[in-house]
C-alpha distance (Angstrom), angle and dihedral (degrees) to the residues before:
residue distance angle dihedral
X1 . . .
X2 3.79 . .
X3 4.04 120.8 .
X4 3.86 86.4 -156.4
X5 4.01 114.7 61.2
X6 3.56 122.2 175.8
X7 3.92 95.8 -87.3
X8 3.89 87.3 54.4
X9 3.57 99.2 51.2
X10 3.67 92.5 42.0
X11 3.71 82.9 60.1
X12 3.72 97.5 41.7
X13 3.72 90.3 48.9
X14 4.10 84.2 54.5
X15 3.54 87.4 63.1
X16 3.79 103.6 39.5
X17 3.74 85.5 57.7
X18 3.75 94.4 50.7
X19 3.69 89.5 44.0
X20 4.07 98.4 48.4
X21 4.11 84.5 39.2
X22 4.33 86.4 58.1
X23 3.99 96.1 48.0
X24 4.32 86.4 39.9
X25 4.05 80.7 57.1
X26 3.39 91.9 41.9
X27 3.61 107.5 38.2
X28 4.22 105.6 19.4
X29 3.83 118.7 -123.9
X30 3.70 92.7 -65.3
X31 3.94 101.6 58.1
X32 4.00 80.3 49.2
X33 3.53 93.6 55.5
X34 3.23 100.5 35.5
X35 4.46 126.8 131.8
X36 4.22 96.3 -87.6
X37 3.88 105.0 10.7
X38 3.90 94.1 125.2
X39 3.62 131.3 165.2
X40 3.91 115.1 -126.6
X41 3.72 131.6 -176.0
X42 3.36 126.2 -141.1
X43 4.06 141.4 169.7
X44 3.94 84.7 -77.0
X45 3.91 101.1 46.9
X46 3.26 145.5 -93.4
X47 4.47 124.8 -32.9
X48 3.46 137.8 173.4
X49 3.97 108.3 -130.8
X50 3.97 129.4 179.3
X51 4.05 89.0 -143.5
X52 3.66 112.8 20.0
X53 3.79 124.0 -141.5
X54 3.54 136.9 158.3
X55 3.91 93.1 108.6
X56 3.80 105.4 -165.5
X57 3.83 99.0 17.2
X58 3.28 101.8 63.1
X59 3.82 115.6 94.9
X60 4.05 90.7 -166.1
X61 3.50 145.9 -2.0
X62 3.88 133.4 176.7
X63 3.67 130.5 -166.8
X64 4.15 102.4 -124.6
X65 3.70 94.5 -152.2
X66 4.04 85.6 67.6
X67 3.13 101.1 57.2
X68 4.02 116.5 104.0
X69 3.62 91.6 -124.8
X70 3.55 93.4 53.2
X71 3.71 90.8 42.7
X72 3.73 86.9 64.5
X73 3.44 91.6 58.8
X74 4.43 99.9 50.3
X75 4.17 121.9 77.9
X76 3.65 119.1 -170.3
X77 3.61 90.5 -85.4
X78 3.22 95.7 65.9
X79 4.36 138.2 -81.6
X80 3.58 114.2 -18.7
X81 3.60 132.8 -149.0
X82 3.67 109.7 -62.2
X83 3.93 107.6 -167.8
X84 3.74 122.4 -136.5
X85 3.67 91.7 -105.1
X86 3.45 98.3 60.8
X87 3.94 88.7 63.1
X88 3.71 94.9 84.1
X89 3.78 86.8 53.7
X90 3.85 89.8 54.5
X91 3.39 94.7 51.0
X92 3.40 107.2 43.6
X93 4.61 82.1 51.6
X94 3.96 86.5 45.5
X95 4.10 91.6 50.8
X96 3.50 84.0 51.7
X97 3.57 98.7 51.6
X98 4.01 90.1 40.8
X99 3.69 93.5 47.5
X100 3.90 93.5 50.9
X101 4.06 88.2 48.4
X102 3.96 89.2 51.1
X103 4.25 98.3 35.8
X104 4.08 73.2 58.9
X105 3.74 91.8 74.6
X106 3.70 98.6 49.9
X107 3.95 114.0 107.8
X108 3.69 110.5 -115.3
């Protein structure tokens, strides 16, 4: 049994995109993809968070700068520019990644 279905990672992935979109705005493509910018899930939602803590509250939490979308987007000197468009991309790979974490703690 799964505690995401479709219609609740469809939703999550709504706010993963609004939440990597904020901390682009905030922070440019290279905060975002920076070594330790993760996003974690909690009881309260998803956040984007430079050093990410919580420790047994949080349900998930992926590093961006793993993720192959992001990977595209870093050269050996460092993270790239990652254009705006490429966010909905990102967060429909990092709702994958969270959900999968999260489905995890579903009995079978």
């Amino acid at each position: 049994m799964s505690l995401l279905g479709p219609e609740e990672k469809h939703e999550l992935e709504d706010l993963i995109l609004a939440k990597l979109t904020a901390y682009w705005n905030s922070h440019g493509s290279a905060g975002l993809l920076s070594s330790g910018v993760s996003l974690v899930v909690d009881a309260t939602g998803p956040a984007v968070a430079a050093t990410p803590s919580g420790g047994a509250n949080v349900l998930a939490c992926v590093e961006i700068c793993k993720l192959f979308t992001a990977l595209c987007h870093i050269t050996a000197d460092g993270p790239g520019m990652m254009p705006r468009e490429a966010l909905a991309s990102l967060a429909k790979e990092a709702t994958t990644a969270v959900a999968a974490q999260v489905n995890r703690i579903a009995p079978d």
